[in-house]
C-alpha positions as a printed NumPy array, in Angstrom:
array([[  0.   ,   0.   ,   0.   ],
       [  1.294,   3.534,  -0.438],
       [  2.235,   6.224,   1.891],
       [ -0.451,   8.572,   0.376],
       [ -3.25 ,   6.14 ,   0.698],
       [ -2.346,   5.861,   4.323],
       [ -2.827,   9.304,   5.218],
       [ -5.704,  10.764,   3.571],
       [ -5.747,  13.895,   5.468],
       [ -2.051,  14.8  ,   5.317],
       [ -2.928,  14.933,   1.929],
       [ -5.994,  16.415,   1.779],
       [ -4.403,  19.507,   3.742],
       [ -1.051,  19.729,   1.567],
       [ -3.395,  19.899,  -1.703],
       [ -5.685,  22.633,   0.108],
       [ -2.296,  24.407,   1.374],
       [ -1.369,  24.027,  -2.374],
       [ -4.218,  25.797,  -3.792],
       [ -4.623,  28.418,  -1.123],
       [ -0.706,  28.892,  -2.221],
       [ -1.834,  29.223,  -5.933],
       [ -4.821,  31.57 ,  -5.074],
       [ -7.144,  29.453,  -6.045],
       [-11.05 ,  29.37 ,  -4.486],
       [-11.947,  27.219,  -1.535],
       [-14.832,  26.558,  -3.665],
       [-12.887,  24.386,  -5.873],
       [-11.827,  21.552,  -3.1  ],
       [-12.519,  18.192,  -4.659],
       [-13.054,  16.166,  -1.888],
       [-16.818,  14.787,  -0.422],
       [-15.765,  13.389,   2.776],
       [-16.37 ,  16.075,   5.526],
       [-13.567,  15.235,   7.717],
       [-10.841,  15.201,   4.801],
       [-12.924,  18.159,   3.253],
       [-12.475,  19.969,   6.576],
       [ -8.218,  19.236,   6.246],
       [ -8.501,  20.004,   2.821],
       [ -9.658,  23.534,   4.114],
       [ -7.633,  23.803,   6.92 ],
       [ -4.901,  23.735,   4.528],
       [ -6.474,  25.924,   1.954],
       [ -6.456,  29.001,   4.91 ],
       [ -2.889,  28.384,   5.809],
       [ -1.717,  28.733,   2.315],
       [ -4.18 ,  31.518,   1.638],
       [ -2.792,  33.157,   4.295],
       [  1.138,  32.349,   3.588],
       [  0.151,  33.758,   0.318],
       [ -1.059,  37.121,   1.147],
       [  2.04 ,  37.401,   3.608],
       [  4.023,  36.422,   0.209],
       [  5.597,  33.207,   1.06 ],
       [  5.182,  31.729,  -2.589],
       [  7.638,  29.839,  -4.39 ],
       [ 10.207,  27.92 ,  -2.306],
       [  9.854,  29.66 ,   1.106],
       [  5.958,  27.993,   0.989],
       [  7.293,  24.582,   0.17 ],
       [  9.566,  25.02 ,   3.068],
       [  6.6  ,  25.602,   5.376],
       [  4.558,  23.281,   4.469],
       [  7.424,  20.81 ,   5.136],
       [  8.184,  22.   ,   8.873],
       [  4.782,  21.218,   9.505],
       [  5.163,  17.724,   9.025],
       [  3.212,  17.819,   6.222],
       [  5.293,  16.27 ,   3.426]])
């Protein structure tokens, strides 16, 4: 089995920290499951936010990484 289809909400909330990152709308998460949904936009505000304070590019990768999220 693979690492990603162990931990469904790690990666639910580093693609919602990805398109937050990206400026994309929290209308556009994919997911249907509430409590991977709610991750998903959990990480959708962080990276919304780290985007308005301008951490784009490599300095975003780098957070999302120190919070254990890789």
């Amino acid at each position: 089995m693979k690492r990603q289809k162990r931990d469904m909400y790690a990666r639910a909330f580093k693609r919602g920290y990805q398109a937050g990152v990206s400026g994309k709308s929290k209308d556009s998460c994919p997911i249907d499951q509430p409590d991977a949904r709610q991750e998903w936009l959990n990480g959708w505000r962080e990276g919304r936010t780290d985007n308005w304070e301008g951490m784009t590019g490599v300095s975003g990768i780098h957070r999302l990484a120190a919070n254990g999220t890789t």
